[in-house]
PDB file of N, CA, C and O in Angstrom:
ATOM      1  N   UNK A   1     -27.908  42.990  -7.073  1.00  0.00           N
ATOM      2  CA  UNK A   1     -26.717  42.321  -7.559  1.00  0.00           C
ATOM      3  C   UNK A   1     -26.959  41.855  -8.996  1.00  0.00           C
ATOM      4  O   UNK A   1     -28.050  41.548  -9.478  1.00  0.00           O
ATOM      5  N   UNK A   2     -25.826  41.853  -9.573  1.00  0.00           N
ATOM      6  CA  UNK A   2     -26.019  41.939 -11.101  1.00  0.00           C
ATOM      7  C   UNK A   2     -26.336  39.948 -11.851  1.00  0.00           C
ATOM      8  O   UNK A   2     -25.359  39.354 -12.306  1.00  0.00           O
ATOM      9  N   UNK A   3     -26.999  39.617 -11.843  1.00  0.00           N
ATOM     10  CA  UNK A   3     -27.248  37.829 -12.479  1.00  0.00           C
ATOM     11  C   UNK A   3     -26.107  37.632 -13.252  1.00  0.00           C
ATOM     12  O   UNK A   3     -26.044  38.245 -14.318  1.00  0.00           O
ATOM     13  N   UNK A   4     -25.175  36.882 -12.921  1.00  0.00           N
ATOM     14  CA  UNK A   4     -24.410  35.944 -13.692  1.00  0.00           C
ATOM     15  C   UNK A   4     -24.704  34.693 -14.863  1.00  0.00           C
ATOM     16  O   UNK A   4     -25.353  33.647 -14.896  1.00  0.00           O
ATOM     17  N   UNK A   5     -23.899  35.400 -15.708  1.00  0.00           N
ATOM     18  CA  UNK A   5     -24.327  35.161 -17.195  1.00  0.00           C
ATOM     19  C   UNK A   5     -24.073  33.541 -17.349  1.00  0.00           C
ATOM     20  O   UNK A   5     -22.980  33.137 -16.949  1.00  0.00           O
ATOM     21  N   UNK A   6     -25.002  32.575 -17.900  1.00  0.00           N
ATOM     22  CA  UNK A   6     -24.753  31.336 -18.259  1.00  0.00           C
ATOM     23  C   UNK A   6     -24.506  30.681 -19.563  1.00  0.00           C
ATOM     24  O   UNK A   6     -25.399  31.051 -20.325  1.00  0.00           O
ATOM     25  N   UNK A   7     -23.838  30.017 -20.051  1.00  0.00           N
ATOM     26  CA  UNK A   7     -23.678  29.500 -21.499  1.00  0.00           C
ATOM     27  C   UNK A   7     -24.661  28.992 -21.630  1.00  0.00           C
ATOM     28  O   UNK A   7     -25.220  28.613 -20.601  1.00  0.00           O
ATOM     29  N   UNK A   8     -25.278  28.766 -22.852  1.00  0.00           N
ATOM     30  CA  UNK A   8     -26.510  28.229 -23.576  1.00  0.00           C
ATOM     31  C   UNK A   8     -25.843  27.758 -24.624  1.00  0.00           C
ATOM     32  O   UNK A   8     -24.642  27.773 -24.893  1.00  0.00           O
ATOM     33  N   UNK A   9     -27.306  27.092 -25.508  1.00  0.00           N
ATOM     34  CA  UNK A   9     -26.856  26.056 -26.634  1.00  0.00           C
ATOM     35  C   UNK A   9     -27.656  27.378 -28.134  1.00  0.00           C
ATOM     36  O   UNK A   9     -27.933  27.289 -29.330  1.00  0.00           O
ATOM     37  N   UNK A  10     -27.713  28.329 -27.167  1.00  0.00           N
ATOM     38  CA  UNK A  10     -28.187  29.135 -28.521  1.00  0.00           C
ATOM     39  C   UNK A  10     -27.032  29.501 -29.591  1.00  0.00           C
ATOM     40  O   UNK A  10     -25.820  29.541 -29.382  1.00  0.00           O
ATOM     41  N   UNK A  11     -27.744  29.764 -30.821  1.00  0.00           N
ATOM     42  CA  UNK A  11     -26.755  30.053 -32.080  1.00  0.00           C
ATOM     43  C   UNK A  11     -26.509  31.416 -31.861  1.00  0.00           C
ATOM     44  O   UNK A  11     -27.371  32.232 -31.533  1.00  0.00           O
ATOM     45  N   UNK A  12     -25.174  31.678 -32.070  1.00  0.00           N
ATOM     46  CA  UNK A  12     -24.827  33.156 -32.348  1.00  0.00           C
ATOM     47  C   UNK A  12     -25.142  34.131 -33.425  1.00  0.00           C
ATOM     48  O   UNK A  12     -25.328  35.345 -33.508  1.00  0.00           O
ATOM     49  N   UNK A  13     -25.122  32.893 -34.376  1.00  0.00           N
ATOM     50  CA  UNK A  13     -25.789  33.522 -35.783  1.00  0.00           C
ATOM     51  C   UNK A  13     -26.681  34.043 -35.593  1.00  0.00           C
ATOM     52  O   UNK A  13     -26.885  35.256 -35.658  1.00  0.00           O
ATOM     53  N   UNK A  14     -27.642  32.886 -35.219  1.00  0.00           N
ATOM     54  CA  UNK A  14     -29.194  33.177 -35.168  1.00  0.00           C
ATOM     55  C   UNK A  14     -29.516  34.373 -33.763  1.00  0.00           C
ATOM     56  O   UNK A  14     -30.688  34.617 -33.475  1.00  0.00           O
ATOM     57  N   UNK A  15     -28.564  34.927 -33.116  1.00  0.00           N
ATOM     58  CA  UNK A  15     -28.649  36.174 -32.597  1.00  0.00           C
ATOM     59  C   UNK A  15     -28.533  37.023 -33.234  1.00  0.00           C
ATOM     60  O   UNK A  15     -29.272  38.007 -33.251  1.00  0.00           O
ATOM     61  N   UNK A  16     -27.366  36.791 -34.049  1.00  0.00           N
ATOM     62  CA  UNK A  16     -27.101  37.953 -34.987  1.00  0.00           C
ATOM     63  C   UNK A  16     -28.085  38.377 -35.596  1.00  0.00           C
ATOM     64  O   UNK A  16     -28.283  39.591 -35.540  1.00  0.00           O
ATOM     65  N   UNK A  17     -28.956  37.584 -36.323  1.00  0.00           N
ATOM     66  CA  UNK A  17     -30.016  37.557 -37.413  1.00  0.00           C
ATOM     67  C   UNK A  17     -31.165  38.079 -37.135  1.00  0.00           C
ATOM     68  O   UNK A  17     -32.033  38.270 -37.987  1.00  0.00           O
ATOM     69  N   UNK A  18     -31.309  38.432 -35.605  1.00  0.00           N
ATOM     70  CA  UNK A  18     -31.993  39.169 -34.739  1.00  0.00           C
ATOM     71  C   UNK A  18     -31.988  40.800 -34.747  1.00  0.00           C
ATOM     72  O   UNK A  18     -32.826  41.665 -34.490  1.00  0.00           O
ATOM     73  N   UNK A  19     -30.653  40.791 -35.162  1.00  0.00           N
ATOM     74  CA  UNK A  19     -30.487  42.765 -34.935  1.00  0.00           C
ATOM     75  C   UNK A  19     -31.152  42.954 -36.228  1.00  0.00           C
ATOM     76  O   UNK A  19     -31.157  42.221 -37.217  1.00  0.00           O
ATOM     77  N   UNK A  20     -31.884  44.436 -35.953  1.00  0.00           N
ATOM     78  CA  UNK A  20     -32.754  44.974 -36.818  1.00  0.00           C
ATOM     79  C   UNK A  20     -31.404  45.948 -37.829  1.00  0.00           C
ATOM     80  O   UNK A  20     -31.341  45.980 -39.058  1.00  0.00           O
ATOM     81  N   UNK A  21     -30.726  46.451 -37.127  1.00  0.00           N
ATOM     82  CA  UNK A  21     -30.392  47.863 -38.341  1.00  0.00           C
ATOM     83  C   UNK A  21     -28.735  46.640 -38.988  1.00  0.00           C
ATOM     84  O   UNK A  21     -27.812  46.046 -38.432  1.00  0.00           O
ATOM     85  N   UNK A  22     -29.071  46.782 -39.963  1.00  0.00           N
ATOM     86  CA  UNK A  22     -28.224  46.308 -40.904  1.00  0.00           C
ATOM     87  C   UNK A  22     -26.758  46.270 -40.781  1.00  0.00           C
ATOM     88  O   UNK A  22     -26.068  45.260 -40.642  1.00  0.00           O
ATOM     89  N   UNK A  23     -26.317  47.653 -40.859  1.00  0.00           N
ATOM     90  CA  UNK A  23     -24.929  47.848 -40.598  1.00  0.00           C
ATOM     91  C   UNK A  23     -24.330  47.396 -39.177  1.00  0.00           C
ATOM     92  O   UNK A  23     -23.213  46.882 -39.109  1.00  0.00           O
ATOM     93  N   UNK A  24     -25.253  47.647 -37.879  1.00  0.00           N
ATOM     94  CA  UNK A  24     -24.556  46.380 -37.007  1.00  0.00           C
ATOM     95  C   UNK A  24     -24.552  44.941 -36.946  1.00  0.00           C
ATOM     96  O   UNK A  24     -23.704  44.191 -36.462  1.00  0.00           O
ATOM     97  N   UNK A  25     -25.766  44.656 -37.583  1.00  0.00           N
ATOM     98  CA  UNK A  25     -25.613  43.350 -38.053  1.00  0.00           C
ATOM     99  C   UNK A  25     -24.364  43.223 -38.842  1.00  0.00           C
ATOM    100  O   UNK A  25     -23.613  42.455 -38.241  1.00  0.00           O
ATOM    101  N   UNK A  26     -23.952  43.561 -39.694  1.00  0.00           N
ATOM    102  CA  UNK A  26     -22.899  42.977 -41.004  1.00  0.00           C
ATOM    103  C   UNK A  26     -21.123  43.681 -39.916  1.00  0.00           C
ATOM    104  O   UNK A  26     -20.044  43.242 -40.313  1.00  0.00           O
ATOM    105  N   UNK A  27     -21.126  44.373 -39.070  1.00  0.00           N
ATOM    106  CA  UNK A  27     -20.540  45.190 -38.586  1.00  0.00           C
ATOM    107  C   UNK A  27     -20.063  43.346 -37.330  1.00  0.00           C
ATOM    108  O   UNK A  27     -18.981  42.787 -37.152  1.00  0.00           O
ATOM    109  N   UNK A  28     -21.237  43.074 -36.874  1.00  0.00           N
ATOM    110  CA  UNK A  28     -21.318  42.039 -35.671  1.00  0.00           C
ATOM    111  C   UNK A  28     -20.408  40.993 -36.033  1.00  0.00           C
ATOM    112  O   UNK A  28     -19.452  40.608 -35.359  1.00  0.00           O
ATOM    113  N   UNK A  29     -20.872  40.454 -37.439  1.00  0.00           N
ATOM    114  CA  UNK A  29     -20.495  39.495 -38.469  1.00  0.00           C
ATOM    115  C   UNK A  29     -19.386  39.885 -38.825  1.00  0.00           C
ATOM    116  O   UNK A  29     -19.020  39.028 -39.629  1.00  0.00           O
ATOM    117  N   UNK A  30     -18.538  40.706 -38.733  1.00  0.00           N
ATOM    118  CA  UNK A  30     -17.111  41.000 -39.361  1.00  0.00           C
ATOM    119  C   UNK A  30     -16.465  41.024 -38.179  1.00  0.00           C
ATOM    120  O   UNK A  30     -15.346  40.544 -38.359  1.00  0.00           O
ATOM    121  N   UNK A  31     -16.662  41.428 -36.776  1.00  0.00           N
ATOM    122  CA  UNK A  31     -16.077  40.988 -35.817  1.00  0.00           C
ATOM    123  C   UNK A  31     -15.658  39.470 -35.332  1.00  0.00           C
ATOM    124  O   UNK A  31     -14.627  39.034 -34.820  1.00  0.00           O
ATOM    125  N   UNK A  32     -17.002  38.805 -35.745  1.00  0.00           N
ATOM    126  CA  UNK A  32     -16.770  37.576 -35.460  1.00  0.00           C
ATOM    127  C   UNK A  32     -15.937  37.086 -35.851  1.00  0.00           C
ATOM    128  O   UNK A  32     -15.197  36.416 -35.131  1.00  0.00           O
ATOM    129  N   UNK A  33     -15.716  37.262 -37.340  1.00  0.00           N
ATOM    130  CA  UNK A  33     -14.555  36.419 -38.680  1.00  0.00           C
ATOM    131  C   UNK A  33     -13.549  36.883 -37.858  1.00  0.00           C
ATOM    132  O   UNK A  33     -12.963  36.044 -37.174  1.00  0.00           O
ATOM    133  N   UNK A  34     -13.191  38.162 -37.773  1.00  0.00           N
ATOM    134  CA  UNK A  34     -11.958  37.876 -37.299  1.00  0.00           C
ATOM    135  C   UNK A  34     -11.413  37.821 -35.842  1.00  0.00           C
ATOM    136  O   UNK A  34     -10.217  37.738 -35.563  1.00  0.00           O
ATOM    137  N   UNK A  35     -12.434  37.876 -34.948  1.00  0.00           N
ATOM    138  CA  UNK A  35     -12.051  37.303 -33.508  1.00  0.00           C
ATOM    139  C   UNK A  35     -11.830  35.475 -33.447  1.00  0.00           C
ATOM    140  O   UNK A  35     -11.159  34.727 -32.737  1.00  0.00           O
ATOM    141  N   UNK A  36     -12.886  35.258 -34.716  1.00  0.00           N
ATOM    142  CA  UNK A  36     -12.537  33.486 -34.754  1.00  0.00           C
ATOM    143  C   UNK A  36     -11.614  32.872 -35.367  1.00  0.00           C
ATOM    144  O   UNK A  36     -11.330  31.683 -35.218  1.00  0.00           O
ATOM    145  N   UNK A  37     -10.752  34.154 -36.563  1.00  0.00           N
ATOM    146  CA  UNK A  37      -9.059  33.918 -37.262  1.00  0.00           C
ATOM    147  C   UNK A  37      -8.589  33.974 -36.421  1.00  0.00           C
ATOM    148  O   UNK A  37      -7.858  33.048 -36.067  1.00  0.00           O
ATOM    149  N   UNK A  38      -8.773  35.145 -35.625  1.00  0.00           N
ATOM    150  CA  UNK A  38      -7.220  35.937 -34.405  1.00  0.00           C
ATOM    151  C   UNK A  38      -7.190  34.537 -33.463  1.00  0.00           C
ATOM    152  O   UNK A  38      -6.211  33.813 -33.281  1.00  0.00           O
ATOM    153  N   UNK A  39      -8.692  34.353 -32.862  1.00  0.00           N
ATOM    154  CA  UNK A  39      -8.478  32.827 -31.502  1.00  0.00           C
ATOM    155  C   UNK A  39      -8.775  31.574 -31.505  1.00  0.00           C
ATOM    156  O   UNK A  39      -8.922  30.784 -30.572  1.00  0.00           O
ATOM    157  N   UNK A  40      -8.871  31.423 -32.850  1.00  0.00           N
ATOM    158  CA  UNK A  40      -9.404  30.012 -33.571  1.00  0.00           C
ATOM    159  C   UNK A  40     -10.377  29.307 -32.418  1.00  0.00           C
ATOM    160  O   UNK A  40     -10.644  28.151 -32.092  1.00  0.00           O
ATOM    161  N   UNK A  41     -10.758  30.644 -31.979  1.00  0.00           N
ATOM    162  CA  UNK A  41     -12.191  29.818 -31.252  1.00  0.00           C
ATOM    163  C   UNK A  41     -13.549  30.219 -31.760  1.00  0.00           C
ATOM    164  O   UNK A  41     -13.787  31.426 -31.807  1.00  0.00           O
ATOM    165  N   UNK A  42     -14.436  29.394 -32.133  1.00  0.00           N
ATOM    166  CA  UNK A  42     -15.944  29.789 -32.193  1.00  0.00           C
ATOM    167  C   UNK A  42     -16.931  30.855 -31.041  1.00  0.00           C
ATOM    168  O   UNK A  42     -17.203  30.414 -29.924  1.00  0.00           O
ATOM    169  N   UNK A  43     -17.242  31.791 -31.329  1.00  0.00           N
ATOM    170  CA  UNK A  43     -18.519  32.334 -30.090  1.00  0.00           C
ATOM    171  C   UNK A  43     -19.152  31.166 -29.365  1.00  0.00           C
ATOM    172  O   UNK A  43     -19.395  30.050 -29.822  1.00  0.00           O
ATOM    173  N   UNK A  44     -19.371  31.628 -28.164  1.00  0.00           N
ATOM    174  CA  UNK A  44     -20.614  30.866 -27.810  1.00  0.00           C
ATOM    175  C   UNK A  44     -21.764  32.120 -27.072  1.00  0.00           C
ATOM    176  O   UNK A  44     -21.270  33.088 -26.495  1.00  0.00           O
ATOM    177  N   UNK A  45     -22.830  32.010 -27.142  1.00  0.00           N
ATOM    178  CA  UNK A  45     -23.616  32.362 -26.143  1.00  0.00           C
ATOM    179  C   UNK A  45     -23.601  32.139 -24.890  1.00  0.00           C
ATOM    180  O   UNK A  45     -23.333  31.063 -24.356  1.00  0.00           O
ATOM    181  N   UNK A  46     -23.946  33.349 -24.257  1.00  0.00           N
ATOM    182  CA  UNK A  46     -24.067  33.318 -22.870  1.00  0.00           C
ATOM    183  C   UNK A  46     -25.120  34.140 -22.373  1.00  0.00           C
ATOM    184  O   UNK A  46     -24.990  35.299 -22.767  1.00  0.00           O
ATOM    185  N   UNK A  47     -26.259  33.930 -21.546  1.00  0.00           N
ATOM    186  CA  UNK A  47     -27.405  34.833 -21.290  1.00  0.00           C
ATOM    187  C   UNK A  47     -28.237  34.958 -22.988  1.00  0.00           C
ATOM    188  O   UNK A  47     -28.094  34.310 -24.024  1.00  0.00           O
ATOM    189  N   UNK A  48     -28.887  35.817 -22.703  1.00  0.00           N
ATOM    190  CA  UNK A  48     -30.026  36.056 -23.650  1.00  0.00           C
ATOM    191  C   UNK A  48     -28.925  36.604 -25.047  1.00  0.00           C
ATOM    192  O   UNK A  48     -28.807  35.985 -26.105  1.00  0.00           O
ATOM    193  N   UNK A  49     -28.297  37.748 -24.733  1.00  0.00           N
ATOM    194  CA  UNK A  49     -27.989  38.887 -25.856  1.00  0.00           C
ATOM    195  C   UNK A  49     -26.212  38.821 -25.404  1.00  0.00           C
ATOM    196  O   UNK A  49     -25.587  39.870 -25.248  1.00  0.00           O
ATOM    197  N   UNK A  50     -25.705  37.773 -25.272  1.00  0.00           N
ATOM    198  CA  UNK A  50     -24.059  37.580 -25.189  1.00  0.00           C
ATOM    199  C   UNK A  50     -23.334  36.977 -25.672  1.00  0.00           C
ATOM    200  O   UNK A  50     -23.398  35.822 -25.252  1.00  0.00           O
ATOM    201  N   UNK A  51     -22.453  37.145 -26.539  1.00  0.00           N
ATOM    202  CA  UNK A  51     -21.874  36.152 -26.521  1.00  0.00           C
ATOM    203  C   UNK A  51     -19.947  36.372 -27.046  1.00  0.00           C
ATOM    204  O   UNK A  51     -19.474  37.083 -27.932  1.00  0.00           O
ATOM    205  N   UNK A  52     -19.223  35.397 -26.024  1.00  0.00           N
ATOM    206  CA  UNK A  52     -17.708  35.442 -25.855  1.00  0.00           C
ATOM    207  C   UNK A  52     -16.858  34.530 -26.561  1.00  0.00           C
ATOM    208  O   UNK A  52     -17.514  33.613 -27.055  1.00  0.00           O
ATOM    209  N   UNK A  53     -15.804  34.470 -26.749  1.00  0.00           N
ATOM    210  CA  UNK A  53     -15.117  33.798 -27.086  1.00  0.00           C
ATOM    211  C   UNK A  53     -14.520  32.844 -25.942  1.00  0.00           C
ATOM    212  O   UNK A  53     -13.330  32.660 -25.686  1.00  0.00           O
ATOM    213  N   UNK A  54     -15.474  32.367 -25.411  1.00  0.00           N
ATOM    214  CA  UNK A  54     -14.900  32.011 -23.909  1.00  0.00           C
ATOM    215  C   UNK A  54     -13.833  30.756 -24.009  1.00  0.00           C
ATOM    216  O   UNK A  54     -12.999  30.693 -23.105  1.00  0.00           O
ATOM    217  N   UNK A  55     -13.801  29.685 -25.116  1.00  0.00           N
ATOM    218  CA  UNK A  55     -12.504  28.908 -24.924  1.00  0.00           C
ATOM    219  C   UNK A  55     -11.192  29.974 -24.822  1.00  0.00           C
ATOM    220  O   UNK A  55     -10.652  29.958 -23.716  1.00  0.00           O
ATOM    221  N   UNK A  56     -10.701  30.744 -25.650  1.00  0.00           N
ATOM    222  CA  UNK A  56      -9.810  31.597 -25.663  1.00  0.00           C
ATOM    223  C   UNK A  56      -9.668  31.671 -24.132  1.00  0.00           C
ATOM    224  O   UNK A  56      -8.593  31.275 -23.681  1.00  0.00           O
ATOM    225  N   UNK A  57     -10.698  32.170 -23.173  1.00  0.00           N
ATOM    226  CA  UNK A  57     -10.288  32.764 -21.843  1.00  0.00           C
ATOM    227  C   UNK A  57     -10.161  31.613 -21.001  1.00  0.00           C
ATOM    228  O   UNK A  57      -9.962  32.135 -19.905  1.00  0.00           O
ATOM    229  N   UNK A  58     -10.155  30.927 -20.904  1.00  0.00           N
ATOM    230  CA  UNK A  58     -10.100  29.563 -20.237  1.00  0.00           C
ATOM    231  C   UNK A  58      -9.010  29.005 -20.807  1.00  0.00           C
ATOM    232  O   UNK A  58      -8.428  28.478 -19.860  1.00  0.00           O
ATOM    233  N   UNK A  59      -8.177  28.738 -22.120  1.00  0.00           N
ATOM    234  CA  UNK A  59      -6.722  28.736 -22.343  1.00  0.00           C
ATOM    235  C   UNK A  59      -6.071  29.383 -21.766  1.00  0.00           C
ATOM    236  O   UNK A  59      -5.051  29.100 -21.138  1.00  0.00           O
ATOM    237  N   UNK A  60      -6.675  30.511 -21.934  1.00  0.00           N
ATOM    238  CA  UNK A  60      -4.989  31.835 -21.147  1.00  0.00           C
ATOM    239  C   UNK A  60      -5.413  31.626 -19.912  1.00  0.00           C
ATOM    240  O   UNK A  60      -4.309  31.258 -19.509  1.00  0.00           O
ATOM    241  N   UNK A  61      -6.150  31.541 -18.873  1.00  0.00           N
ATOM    242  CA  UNK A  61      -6.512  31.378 -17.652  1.00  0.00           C
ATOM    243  C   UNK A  61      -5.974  29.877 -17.383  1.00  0.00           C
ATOM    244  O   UNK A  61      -5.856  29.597 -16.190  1.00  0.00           O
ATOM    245  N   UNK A  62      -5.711  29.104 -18.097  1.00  0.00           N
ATOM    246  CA  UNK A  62      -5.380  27.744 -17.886  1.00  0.00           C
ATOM    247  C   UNK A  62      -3.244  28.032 -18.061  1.00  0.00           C
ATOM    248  O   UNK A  62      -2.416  27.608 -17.254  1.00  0.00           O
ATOM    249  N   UNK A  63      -3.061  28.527 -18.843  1.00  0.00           N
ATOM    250  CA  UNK A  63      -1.698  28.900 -19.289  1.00  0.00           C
ATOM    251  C   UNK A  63      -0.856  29.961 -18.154  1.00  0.00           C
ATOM    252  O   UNK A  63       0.339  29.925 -17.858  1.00  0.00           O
ATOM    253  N   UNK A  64      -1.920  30.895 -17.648  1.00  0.00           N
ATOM    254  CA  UNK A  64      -1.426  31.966 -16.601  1.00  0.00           C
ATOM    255  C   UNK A  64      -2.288  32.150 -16.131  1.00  0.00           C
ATOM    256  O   UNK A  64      -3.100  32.917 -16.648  1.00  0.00           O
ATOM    257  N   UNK A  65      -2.584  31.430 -14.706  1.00  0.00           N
ATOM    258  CA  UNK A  65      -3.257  31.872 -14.136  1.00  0.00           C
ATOM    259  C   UNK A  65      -3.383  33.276 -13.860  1.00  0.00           C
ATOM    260  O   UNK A  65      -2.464  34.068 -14.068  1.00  0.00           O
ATOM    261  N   UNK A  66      -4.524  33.605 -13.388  1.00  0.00           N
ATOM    262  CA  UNK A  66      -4.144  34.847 -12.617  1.00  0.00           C
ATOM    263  C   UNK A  66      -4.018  35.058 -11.043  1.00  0.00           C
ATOM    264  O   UNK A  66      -3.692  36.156 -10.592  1.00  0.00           O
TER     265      UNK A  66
END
């Protein structure tokens, strides 16, 4: 069975700053900017190598359930 992922107090950055090849790094970093314009939410980490925009999903899950 697959381990369910937990939030941590790790930096996303400082994940980022982790990837070796460049262009996904700067590629990672341009997603972020604008997933954090589009949901005016910050990343957070989750597990080792994750990380969501998880306020966003917990608004709309709070707004409509499913």
């Amino acid at each position: 069975m697959t381990e369910l992922k937990k939030r941590n107090d790790g930096s996303v950055r400082v994940f980022l700053d982790t990837i070796a090849d460049l262009q996904k790094r700067q590629d990672s970093l341009a997603l972020i900017e604008i997933m954090s314009d589009v949901t005016m939410c910050e990343p957070e980490m989750w597990g080792a190598s994750n990380y969501w925009f998880w306020s966003l999903l917990v608004q709309i899950q709070e707004e409509q359930p499913f």
